[in-house]
C-alpha positions in Angstrom: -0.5 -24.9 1.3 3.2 -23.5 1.3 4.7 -24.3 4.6 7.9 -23.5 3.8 8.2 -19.9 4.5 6.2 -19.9 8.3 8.3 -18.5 10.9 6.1 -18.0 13.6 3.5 -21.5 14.5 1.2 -19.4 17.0 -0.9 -21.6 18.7 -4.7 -21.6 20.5 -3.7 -23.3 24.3 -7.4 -24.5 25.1 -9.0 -27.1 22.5 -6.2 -27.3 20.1 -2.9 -27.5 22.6 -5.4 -29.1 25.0 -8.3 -30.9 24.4 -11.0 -28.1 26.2 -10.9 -30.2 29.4 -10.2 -28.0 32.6 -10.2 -29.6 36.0 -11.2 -26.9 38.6 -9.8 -27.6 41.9 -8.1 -25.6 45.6 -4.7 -25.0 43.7 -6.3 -24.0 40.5 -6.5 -25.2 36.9 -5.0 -28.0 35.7 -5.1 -28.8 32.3 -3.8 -32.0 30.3 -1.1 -31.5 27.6 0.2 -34.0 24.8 3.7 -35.2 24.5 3.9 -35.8 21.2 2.6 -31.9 20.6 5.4 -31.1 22.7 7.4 -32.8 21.0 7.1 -31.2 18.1 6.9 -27.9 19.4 10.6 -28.3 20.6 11.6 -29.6 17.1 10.2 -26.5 15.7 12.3 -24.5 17.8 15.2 -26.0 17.3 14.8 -25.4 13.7 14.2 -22.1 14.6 10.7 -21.6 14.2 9.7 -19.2 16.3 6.4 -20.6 18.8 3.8 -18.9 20.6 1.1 -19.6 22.8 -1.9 -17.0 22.1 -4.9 -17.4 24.9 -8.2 -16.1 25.8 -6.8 -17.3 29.4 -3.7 -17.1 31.5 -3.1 -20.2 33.9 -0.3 -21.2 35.9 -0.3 -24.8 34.1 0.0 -23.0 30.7 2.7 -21.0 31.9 4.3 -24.2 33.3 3.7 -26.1 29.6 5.1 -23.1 27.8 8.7 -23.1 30.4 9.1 -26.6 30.1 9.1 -27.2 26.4 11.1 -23.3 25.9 8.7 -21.6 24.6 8.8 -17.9 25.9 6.7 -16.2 23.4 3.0 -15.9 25.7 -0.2 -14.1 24.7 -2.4 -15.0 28.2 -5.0 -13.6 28.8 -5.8 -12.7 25.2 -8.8 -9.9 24.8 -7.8 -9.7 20.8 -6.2 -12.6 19.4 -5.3 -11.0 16.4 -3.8 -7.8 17.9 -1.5 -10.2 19.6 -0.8 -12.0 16.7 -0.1 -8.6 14.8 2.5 -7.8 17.7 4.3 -10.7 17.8 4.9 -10.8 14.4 6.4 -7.0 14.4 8.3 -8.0 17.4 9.8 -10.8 15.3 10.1 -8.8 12.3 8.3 -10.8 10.4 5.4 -10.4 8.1 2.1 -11.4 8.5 2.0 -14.2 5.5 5.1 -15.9 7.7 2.7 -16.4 10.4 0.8 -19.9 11.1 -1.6 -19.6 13.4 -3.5 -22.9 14.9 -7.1 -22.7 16.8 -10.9 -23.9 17.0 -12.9 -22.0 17.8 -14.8 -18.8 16.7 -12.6 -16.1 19.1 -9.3 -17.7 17.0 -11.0 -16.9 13.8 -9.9 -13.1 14.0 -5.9 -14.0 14.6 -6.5 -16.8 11.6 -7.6 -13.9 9.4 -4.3 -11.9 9.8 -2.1 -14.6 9.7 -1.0 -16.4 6.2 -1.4 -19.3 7.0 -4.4 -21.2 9.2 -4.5 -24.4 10.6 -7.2 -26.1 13.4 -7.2 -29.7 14.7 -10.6 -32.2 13.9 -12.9 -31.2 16.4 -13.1 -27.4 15.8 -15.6 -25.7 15.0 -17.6 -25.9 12.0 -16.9 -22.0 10.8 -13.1 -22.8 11.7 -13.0 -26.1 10.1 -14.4 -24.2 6.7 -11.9 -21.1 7.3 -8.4 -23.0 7.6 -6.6 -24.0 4.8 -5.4 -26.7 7.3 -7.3 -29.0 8.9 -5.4 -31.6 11.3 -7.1 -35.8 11.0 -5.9 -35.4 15.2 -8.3 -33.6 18.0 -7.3 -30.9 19.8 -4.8 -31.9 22.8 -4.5 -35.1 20.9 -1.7 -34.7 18.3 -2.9 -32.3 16.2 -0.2 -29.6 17.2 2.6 -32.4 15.9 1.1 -32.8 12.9 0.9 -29.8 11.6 4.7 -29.4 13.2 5.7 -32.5 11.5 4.2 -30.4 8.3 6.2 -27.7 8.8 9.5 -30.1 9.5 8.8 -31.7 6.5 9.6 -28.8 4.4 12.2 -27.6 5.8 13.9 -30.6 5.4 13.4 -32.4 9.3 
């Protein structure tokens, strides 16, 4: 797959930036995020990629994630993950094919379908896993963002 032209790496938060895990406690949610995923995220914006977060759900600790590594383009609380993909890439002024999006499971399937490009760490799902042209040797929340990022760096010369 061409990597060279993505412009926008939108990315599924639970499963694929996280590994599914959600601790439920008084102040909330708390999820666990990779370093090496972040990582690569801010590489990717430094080189100018454009990076989103596109989720079913909208917690404070994705929120947090998102401010700390500088990403500022959010889809929480997703309904239609390809709607929002659709949006963010006429925002941008970008086309469609320029789009990467990353998931695994079956409600990131519709945003994978509009978008050029697919990707999806190990442990998706089967139907995922057989849809995306890309799929990561890492699991979800486990490095699976960074190597696809370190995909995307390669081509452009990173």
């Amino acid at each position: 797959m061409d990597l060279k032209n993505v412009q926008l790496f939108a990315i599924d938060v639970d499963g694929t930036l996280t590994d599914g895990k959600m601790l439920y406690g008084p102040a909330g949610v708390s999820q666990t995020f990779n370093s090496k995923d972040g990582e690569g995220i801010m590489r990717l914006l430094a080189k100018g990629v454009h990076i989103a977060f596109v989720s079913f759900r909208d917690f404070k600790s994705t929120r947090r994630r998102a401010a700390d590594l500088g990403v500022k383009l959010l889809c929480l609380g997703s309904l239609d993950k390809a709607a929002s993909v659709t949006e963010l890439a006429l925002h941008l002024n970008i086309p469609l094919e320029d789009v990467l999006f990353m998931g695994d499971d079956s409600k990131d399937l519709p945003a994978m379908k509009v978008s050029g490009k697919s990707a999806c760490p190990r442990d998706a799902s089967s139907e995922v896993r057989n849809f995306c042209s890309i799929v990561s040797d890492a699991v979800g929340g486990a490095g699976a963002v960074r190597e696809i990022a370190d995909k995307i760096l390669e081509v452009l010369g990173d």
